[in-house]
C-alpha positions as CSV (number, residue, x, y, z in Angstrom):
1,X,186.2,-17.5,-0.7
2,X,183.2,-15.1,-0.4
3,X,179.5,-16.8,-0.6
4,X,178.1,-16.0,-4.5
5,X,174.2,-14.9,-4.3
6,X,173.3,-18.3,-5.2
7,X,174.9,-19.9,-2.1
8,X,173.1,-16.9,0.3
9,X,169.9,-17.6,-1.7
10,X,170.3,-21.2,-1.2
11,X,171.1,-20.9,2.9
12,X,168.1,-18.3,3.0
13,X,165.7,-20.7,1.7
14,X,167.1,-24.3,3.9
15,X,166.4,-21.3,6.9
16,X,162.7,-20.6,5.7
17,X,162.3,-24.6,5.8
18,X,163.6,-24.4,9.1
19,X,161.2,-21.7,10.3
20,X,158.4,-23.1,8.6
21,X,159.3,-27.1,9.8
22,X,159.2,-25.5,13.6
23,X,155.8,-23.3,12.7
24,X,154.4,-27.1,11.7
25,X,155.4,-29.0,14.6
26,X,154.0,-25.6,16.8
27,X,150.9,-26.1,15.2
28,X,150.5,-30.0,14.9
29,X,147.0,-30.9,14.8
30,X,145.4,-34.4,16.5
31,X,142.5,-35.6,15.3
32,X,140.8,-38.3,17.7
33,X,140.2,-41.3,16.0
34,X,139.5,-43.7,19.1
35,X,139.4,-47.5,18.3
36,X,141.4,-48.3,21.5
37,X,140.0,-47.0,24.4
38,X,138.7,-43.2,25.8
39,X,141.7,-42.3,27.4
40,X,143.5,-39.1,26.3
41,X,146.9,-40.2,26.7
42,X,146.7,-43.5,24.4
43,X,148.5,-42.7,21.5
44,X,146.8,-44.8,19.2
45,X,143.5,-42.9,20.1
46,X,144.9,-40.0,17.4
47,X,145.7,-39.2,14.2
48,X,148.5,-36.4,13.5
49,X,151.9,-35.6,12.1
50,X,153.4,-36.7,15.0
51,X,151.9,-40.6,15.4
52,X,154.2,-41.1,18.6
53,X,152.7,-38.4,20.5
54,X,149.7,-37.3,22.2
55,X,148.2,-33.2,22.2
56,X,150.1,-31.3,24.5
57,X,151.6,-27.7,25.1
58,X,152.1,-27.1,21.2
59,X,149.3,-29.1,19.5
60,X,145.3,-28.9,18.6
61,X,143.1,-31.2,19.9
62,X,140.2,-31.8,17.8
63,X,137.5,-33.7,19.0
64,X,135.4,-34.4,16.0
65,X,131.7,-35.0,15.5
66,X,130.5,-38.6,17.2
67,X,127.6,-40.4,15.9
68,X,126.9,-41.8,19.7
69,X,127.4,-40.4,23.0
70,X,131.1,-40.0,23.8
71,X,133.4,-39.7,26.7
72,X,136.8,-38.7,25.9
73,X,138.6,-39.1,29.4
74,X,141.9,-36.7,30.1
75,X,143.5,-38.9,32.6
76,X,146.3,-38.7,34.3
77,X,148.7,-39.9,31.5
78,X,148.4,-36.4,29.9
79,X,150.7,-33.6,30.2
80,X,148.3,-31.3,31.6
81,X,148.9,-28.7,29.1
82,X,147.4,-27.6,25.2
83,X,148.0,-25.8,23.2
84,X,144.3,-25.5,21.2
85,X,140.8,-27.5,21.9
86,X,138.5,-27.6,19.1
87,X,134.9,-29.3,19.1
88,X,133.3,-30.2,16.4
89,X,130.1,-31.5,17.1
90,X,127.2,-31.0,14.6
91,X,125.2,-34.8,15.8
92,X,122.4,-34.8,17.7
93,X,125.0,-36.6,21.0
94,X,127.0,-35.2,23.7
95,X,130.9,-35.3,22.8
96,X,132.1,-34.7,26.2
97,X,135.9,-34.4,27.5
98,X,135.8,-35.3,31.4
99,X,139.2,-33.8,33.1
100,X,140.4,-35.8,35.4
101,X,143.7,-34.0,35.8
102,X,144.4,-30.0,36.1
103,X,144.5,-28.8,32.9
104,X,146.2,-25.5,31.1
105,X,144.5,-24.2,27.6
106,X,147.1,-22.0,26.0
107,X,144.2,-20.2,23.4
108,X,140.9,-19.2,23.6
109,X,138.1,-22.3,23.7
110,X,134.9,-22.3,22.4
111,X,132.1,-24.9,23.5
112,X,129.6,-25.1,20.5
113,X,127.5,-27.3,19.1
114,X,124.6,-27.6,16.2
115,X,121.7,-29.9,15.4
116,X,120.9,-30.7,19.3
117,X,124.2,-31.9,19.7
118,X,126.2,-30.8,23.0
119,X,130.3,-29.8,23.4
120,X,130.6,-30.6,26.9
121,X,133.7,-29.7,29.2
122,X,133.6,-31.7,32.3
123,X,136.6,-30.6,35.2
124,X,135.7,-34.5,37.6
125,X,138.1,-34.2,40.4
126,X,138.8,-37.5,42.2
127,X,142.0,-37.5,44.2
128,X,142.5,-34.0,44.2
129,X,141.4,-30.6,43.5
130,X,141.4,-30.0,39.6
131,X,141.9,-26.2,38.3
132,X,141.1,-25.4,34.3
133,X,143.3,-22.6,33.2
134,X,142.0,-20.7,30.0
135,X,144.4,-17.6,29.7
136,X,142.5,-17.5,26.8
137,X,138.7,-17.1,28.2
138,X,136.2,-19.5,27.7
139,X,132.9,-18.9,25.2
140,X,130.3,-21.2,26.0
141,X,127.5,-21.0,22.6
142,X,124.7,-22.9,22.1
143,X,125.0,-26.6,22.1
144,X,128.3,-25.9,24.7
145,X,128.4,-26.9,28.8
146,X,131.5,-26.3,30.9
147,X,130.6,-29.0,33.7
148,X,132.4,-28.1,37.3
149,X,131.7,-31.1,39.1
150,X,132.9,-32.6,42.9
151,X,134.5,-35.6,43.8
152,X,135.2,-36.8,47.6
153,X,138.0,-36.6,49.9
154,X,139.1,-38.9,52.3
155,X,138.1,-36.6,55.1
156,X,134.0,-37.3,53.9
157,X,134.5,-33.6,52.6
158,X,134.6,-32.8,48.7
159,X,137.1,-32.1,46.2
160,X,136.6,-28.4,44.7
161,X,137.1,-26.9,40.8
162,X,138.7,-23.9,39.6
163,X,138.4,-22.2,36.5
164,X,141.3,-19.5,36.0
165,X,140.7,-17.1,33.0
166,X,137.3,-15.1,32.2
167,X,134.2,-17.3,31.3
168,X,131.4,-16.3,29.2
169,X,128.3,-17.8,28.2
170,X,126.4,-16.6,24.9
171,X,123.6,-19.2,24.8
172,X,125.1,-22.3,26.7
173,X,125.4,-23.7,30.0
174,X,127.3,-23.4,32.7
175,X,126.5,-26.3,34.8
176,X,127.9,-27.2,38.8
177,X,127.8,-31.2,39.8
178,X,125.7,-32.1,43.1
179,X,127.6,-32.9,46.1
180,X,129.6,-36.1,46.7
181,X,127.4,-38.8,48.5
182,X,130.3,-39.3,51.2
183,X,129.4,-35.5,52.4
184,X,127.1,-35.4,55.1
185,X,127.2,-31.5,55.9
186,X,128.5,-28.5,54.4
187,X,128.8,-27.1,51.0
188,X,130.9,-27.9,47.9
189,X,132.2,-24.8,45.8
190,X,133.2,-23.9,42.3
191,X,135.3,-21.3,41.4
192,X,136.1,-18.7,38.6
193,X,139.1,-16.6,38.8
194,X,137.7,-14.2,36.3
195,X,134.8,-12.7,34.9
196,X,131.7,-14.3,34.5
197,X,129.4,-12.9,31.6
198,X,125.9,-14.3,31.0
199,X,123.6,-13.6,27.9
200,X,120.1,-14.3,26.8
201,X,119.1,-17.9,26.1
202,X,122.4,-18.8,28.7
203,X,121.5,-20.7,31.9
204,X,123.9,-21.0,34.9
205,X,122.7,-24.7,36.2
206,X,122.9,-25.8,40.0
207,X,122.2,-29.5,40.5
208,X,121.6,-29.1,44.2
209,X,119.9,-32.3,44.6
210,X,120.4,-34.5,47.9
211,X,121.8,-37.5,48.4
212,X,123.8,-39.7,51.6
213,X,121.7,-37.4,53.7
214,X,123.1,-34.4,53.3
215,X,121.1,-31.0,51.9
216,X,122.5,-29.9,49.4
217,X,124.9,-26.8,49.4
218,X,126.1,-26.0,46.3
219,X,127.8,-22.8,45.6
220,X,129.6,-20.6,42.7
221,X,132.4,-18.2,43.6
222,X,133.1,-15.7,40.8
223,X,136.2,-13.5,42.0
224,X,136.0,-11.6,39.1
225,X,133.1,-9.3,38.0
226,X,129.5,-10.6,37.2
227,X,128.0,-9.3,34.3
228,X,124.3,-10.3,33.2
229,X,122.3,-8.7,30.4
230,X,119.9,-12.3,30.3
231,X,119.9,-15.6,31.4
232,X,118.6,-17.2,34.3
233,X,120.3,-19.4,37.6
234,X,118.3,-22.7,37.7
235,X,118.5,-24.5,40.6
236,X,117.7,-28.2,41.9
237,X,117.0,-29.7,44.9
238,X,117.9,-28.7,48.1
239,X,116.7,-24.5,49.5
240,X,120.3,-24.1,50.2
241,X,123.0,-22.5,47.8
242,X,124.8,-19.5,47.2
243,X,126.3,-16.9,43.8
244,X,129.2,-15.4,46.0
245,X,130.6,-12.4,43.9
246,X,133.9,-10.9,44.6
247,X,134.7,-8.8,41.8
248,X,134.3,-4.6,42.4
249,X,131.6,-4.1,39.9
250,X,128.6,-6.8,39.1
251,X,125.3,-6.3,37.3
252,X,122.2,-7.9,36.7
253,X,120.1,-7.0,33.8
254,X,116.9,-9.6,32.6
255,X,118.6,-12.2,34.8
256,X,116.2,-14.8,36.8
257,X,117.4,-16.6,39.2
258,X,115.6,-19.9,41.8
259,X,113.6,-18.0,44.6
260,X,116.0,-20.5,46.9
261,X,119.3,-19.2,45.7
262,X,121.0,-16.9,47.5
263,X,123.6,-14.1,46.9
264,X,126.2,-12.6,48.5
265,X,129.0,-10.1,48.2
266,X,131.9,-10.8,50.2
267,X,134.9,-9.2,48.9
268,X,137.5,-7.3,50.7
269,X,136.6,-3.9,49.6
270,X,134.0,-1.9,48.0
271,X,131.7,-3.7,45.5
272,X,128.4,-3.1,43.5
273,X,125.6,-5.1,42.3
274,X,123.0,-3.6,40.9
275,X,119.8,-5.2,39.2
276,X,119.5,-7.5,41.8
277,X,116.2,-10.1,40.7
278,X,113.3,-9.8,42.6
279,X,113.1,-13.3,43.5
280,X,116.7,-14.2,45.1
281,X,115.5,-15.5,48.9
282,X,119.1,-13.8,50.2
283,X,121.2,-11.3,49.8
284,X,124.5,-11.6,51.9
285,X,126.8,-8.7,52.6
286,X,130.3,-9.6,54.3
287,X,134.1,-9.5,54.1
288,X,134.6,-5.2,54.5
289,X,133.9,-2.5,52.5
290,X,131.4,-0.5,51.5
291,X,128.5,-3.1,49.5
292,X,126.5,-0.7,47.1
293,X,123.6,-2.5,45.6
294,X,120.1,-1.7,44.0
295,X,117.2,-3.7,42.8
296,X,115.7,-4.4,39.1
297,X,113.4,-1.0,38.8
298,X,110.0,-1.6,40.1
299,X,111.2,-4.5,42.0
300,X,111.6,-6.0,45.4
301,X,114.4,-7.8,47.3
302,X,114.1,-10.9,50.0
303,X,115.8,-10.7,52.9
304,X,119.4,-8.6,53.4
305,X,121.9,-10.0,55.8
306,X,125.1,-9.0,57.2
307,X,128.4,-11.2,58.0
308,X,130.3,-9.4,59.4
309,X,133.1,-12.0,61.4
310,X,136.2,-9.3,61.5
311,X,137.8,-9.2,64.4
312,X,139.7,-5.8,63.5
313,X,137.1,-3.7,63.6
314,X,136.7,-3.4,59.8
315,X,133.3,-1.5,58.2
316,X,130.9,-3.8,56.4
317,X,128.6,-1.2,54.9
318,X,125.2,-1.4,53.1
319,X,124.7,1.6,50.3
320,X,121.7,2.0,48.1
321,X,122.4,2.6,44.1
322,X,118.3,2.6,44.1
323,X,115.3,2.9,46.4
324,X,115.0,-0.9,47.6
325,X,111.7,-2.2,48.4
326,X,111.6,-5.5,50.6
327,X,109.2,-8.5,49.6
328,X,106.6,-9.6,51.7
329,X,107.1,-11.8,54.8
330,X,110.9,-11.7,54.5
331,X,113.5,-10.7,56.7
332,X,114.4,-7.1,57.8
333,X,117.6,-6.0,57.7
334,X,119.7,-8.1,60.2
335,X,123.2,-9.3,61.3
336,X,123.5,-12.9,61.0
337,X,126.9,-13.6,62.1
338,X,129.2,-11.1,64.1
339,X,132.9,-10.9,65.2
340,X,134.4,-13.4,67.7
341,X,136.5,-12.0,71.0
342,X,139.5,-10.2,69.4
343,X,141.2,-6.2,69.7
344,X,139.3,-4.2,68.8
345,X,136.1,-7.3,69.2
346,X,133.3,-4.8,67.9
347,X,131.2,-6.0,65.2
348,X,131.1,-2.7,62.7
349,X,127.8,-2.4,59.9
350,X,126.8,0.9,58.0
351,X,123.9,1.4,56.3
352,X,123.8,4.3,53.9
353,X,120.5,4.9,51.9
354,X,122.4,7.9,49.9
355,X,119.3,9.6,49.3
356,X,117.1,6.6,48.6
357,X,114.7,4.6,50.5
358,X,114.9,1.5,52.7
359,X,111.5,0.3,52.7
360,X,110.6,-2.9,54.9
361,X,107.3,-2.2,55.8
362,X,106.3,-5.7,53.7
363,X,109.2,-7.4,56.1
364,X,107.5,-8.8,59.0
365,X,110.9,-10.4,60.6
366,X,109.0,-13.9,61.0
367,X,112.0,-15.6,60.5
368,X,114.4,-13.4,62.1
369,X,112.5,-13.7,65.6
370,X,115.7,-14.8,67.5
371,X,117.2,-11.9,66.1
372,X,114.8,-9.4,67.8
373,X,112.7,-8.7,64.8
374,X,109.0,-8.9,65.7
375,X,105.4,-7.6,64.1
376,X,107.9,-5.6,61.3
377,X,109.6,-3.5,63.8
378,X,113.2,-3.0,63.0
379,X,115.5,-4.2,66.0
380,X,119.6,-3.8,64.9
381,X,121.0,-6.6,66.5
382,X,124.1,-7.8,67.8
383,X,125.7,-11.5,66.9
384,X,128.8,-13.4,67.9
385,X,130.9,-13.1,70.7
386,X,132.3,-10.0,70.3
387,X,131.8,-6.7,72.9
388,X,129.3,-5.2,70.7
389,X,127.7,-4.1,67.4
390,X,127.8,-0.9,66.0
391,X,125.1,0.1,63.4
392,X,126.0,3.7,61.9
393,X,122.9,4.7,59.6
394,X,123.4,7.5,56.7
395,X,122.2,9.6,54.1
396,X,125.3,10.5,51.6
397,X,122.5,12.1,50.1
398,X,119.3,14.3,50.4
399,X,116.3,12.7,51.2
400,X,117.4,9.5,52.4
401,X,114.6,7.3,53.9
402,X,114.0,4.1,56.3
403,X,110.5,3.1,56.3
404,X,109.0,0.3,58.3
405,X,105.9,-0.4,60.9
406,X,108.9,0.9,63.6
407,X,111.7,0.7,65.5
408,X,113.8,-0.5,68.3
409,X,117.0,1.2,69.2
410,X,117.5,-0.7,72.3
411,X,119.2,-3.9,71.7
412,X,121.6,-5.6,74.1
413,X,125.3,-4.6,73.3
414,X,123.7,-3.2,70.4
415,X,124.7,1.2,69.7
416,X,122.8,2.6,66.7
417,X,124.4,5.6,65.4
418,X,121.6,8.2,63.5
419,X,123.0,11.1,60.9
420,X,122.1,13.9,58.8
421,X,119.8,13.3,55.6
422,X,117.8,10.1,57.4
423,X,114.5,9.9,57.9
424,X,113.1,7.6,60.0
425,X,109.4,6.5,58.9
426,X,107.4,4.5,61.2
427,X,104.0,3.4,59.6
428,X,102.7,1.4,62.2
429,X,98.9,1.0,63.7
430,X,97.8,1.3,66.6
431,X,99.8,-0.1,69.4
432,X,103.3,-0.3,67.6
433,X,105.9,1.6,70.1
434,X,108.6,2.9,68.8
435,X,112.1,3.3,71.1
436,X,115.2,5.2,69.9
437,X,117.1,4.3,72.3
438,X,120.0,5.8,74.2
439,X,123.8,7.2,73.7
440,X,124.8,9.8,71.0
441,X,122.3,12.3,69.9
442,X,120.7,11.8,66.5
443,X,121.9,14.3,63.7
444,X,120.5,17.8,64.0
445,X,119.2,17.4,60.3
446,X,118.0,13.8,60.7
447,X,113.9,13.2,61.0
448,X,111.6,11.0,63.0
449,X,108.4,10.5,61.0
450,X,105.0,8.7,61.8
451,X,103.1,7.9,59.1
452,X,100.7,5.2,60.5
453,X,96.8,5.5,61.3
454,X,96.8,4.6,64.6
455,X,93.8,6.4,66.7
456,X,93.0,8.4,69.8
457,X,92.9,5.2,72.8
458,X,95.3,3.0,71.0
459,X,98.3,5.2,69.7
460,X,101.5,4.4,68.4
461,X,103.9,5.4,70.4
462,X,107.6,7.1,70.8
463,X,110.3,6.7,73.4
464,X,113.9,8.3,73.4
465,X,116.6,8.2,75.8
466,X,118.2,10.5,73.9
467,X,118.0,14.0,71.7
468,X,116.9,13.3,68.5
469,X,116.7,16.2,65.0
470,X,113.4,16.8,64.0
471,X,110.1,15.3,64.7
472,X,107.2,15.1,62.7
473,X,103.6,13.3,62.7
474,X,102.7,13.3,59.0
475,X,99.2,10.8,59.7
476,X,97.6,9.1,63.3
477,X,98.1,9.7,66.6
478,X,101.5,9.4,68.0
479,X,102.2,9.6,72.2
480,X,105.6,10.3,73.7
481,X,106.0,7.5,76.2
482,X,108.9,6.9,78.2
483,X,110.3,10.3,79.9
484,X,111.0,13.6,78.5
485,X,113.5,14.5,75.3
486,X,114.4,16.9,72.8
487,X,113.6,17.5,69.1
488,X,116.6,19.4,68.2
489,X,115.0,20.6,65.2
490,X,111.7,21.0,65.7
491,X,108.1,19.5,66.1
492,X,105.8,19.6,63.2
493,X,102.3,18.0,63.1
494,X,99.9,17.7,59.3
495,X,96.5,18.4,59.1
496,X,94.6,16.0,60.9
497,X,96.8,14.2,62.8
498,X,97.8,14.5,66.5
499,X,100.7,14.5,68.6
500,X,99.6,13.4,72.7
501,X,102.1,14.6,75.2
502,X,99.6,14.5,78.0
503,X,102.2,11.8,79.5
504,X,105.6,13.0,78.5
505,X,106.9,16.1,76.7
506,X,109.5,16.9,73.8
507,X,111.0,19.8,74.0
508,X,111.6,22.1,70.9
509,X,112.2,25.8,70.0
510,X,109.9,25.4,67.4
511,X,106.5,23.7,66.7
512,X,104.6,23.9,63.6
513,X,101.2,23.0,63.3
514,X,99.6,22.7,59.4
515,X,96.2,23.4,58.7
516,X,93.9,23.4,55.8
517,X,90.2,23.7,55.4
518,X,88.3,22.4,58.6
519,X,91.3,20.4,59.6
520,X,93.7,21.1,61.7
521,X,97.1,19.3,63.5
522,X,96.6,19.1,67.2
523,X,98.9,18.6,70.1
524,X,97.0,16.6,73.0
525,X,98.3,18.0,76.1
526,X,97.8,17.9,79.9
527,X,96.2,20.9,81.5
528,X,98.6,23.4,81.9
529,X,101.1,23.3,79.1
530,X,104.4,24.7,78.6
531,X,104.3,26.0,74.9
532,X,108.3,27.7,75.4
533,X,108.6,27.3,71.3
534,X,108.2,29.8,68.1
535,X,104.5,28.4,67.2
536,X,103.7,28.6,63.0
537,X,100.7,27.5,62.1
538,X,101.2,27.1,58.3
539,X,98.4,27.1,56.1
540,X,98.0,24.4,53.5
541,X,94.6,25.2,52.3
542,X,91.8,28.1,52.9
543,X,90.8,27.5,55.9
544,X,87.4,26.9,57.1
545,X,85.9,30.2,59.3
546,X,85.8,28.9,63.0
547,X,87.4,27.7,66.1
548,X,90.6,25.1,65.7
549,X,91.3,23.3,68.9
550,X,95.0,22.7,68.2
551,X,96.4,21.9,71.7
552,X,93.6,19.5,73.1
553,X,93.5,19.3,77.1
554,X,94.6,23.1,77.8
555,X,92.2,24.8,80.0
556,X,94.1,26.7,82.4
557,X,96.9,28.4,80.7
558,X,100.4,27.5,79.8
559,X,103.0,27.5,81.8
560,X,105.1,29.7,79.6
561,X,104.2,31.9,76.8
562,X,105.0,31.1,73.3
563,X,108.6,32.7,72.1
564,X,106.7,33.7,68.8
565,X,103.5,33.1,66.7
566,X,103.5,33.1,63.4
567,X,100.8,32.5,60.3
568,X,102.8,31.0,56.8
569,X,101.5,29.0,53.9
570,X,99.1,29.6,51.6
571,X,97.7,33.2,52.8
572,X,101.3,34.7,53.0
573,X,103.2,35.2,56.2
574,X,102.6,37.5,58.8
575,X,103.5,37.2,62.7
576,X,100.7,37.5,65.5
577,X,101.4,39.9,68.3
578,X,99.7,39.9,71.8
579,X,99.8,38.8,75.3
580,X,97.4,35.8,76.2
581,X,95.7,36.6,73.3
582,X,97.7,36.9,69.7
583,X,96.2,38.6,67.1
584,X,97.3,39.2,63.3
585,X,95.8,39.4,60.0
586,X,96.9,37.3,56.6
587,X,95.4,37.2,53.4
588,X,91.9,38.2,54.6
589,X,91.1,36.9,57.3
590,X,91.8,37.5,61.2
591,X,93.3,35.0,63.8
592,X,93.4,34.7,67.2
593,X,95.3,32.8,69.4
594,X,94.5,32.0,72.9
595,X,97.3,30.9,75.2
596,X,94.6,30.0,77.8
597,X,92.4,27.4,75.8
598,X,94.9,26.4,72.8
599,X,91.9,27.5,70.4
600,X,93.0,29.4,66.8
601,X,89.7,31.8,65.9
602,X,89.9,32.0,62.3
603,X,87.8,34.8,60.7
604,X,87.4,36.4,57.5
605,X,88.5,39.6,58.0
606,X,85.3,42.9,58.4
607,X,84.3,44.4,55.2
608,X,83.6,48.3,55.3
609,X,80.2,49.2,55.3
610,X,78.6,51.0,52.3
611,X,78.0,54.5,54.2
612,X,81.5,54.2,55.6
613,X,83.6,53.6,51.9
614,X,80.9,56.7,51.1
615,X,82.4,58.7,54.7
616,X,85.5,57.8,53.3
617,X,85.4,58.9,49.9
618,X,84.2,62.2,51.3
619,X,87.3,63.0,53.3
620,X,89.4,62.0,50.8
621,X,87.6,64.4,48.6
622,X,87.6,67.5,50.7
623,X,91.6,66.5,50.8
624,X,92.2,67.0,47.4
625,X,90.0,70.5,47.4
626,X,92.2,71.5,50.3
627,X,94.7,70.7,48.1
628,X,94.4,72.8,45.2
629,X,93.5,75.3,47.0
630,X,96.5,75.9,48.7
631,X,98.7,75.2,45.2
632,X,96.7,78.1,43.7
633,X,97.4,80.6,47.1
């Protein structure tokens, strides 16, 4: 017998009861009730459509508004799976649920609460390690606090928590437990595997009090990326503690953090962070990879650290998003822990200022003192056990920049690698020596530059064991100490300051001395000087009529005559021509050069006399007449 349409009708309809029967018992909501104890797993402790049971993979737990402070405990009864969590909290009390077994959150969760009331997410661990999976993210609101918290081992060490799933906090609080009492040394750490956003009016909270004796250590991983647009990192207690960020891309916008709490990026691979807040006391670079970071604009950074413990020879590189300015009495840039003995056992760190500047003249290296750091002059160092450290300093960009009171290329075990783009500015008083060290020439298009005010008696000084690119003394006095090198690129001395090489020489094909007005840069040399460059005495200014002593000390002739002389600048270019004595004329006026005494004459050059433009005029008249003359033979 066929079906009739009344019988399909009918079996259609027992089949949407079905479907909508197994939509009901998906979607089963408890509603805590309590009465018996705080235990999750008591089944009397909630009301539903399904009295025998407690909320698991399929159901909703709701946790409704509690006119006391509650503690709802997920112990280790429960299945360790839901489906849905739902708060409802709109009393001025805390309605907490304190895990005390992993837990996996099927759909999104949101912690809010109202009327000073709190929503609060505790992950306790005790026995073991505890993990809160959110597939669905977690949105912590006002009124809402995710609580990652420590328990103890029984090695004296701590229990750790995980969140998995992307956490975000729009006006609540992210808050990590102190350490356990039973641990005497170390940190405790609490981890996101995710991404971690942070809003305004949203506070990250670090208890990071002490207690049993130990300081207190408490630390936040974030493997994914770190995104804040406002906020602030509060913490307690102890100077210790550390945001470690893994993810590629992180950002810091209006985010304050404690001047204690430190940063680091330690990833396998390249990362960013850029806004760093002026007041973090560190900022760690480690794992491998290139580290791009830049400061909130205007600001400055505390002390930058390397880690760099690979034994395989992998890069840990520095690279600037924005000019980075360090704070006062911090740290300059320094390795803190190095490689151990292992193939290749070299310790690798890059820093690349991509056309930015470096500036650590406010660093005085106080702290860093068993690192080589002294007075603010900038030592790369080496650390661990390994064969050696290699710092290879860059400018991906133009006008890259290093600037601090000066430097110290000569490290134990330490090589320093210079290349194109870099300038290396030393602002230093009087006293400060500089070294660059030995091994592998400099880049051709890199730049030594003193900027200091040292004097005449007490200069800063320069040493070089090897060639370097181009050399110039901007302001001061700067004498070459040490033994004899090569500016690769040239020698150039401003207005008013003064290169001394009456103890050693650099060697150049060309040296350019800039003058303006009645001043003049001067090269202090020993009596008989071996000029061997194309001189170019650029003019900055009009220049004062009168004599310039612009090599100080030469009385009784050079050694070897100038390749070239040249006049540039402001009064146009022309080149000088002579033999002892070079002579030229620019924009009005005459110099004179004397190999002999190192003395540039400046003069304004001879106006005509009346009776001679008259002389003149006359010749130039009977021309003409000559001239017509012969057109009309």
């Amino acid at each position: 017998m066929k079906p009739t349409p009344h019988i399909i009708r009918t079996l259609l309809g027992l089949g949407s009861l079905s479907l909508m029967a197994g939509s009901a018992v998906a979607q089963t909501t408890y509603t805590w009730v309590g009465g018996t104890d705080l235990n999750w797993s008591t089944v009397a402790n909630w009301s539903s459509t399904a009295p025998t049971t407690v909320p698991g993979t399929t159901g909703t737990a709701l946790l409704n508004d509690t006119g006391a402070d509650r503690t709802i405990v997920y112990d280790s009864g429960a299945s360790g799976a839901l489906g849905t969590l739902t708060f409802t909290q709109t009393s001025a009390f805390i309605n907490e649920l304190n895990l005390k077994l992993s837990l996996t959150l099927t759909n999104a969760l949101t912690l809010a609460a109202s009327n000073g009331g709190t929503a609060q997410l505790s992950v306790s661990p005790s026995s073991s390690d505890l993990t809160l999976t959110a597939s669905g993210g977690i949105d912590i609101q006002s009124g809402g606090k995710l609580a990652l918290n420590f328990g103890s081992n029984v090695f004296n060490g701590s229990r750790t928590t995980t969140v998995t799933g992307n956490v975000t906090v729009s006006g609540g609080t992210l808050a990590l437990g102190a350490m356990p009492t039973t641990q005497t040394s170390g940190s405790v750490n609490a981890t996101i595997n995710g991404n971690l956003t942070i809003s305004s009016g949203s506070t990250i909270k670090i208890d990071n009090t002490t207690s049993g004796g130990q300081s207190g250590d408490v630390r936040l991983q974030v493997n994914g990326n770190f995104t804040a647009t406002g906020g602030s990192l509060v913490a307690d207690g102890s100077t210790k503690g550390l945001l470690s960020l893994n993810g590629a891309v992180n950002s810091m916008t209006n985010f304050s953090m404690t001047s204690t709490y430190g940063i680091q990026l330690g990833a396998s691979g390249d990362q960013s962070l850029t806004g760093i807040p002026t007041n973090n006391s560190q900022l760690y670079m480690r794992g491998s990879g290139t580290k791009t970071i830049g400061s909130a604009v205007g600001g400055t950074i505390s002390n930058l650290l390397f880690i760099n413990s690979n034994t395989n020879g992998a890069l840990v590189a520095m690279k600037l998003a924005t000019d980075l300015t360090s704070s006062s009495g911090t740290q300059l840039l320094q390795l803190a822990n190095g490689a151990s003995s292992g193939t290749p056992a070299n310790t690798a760190l890059g820093v690349d200022v991509n056309g930015h500047t470096l500036d650590m003249t406010g660093a005085t290296g106080a702290s860093g003192n068993a690192r080589g750091t002294t007075s603010g002059v900038w030592k790369p160092n080496h650390a661990g056990t390994a064969t050696g450290t290699t710092w290879a300093i860059s400018s991906s960009a133009t006008g890259g920049r290093i600037r601090t009171l000066g430097y110290d290329f000569t490290g134990a075990s330490v090589t320093t690698t210079v290349g194109a783009n870099v300038t290396l500015e030393a602002t230093g008083g009087n006293g400060i020596a500089n070294n660059l060290g030995t091994g592998t020439a400099l880049d051709v298009a890199s730049t030594f530059d003193y900027t200091g005010n040292a004097v005449i008696g007490t200069p800063s000084t320069l040493a070089s064991g090897r060639t370097i690119g181009a050399l110039r003394v901007s302001k001061g006095v700067l004498a070459i100490t040490g033994t004899n090198f090569t500016a690769a690129s040239g020698i150039t001395v401003d207005s008013g300051a003064v290169l001394d090489m009456s103890s050693q020489t650099v060697s150049a094909t060309s040296l350019t001395l800039n003058l303006g007005g009645a001043s003049a840069g001067q090269v202090k040399t020993t009596a008989t000087y071996d000029y061997n460059a194309n001189l170019t005495f650029n003019i900055t200014s009009t220049p004062t009529v009168g004599v310039f002593d612009l090599f100080n000390g030469t009385t009784t002739g050079s050694g070897t005559t100038p390749s070239s002389i040249s006049i540039t600048g402001l009064l146009g270019s022309t080149s000088l021509t002579g033999a002892g004595v070079w002579t030229g004329t620019a924009g009005g006026y005459d110099f004179s050069f004397s190999e002999t005494t190192g003395d540039l004459t400046v003069a304004v050059s001879a106006i005509p006399e009346p009776s001679t433009f008259a002389m003149l005029a006359g010749v130039m008249g009977l021309g003409l007449a000559l001239g017509r003359r012969q057109r009309r033979v």
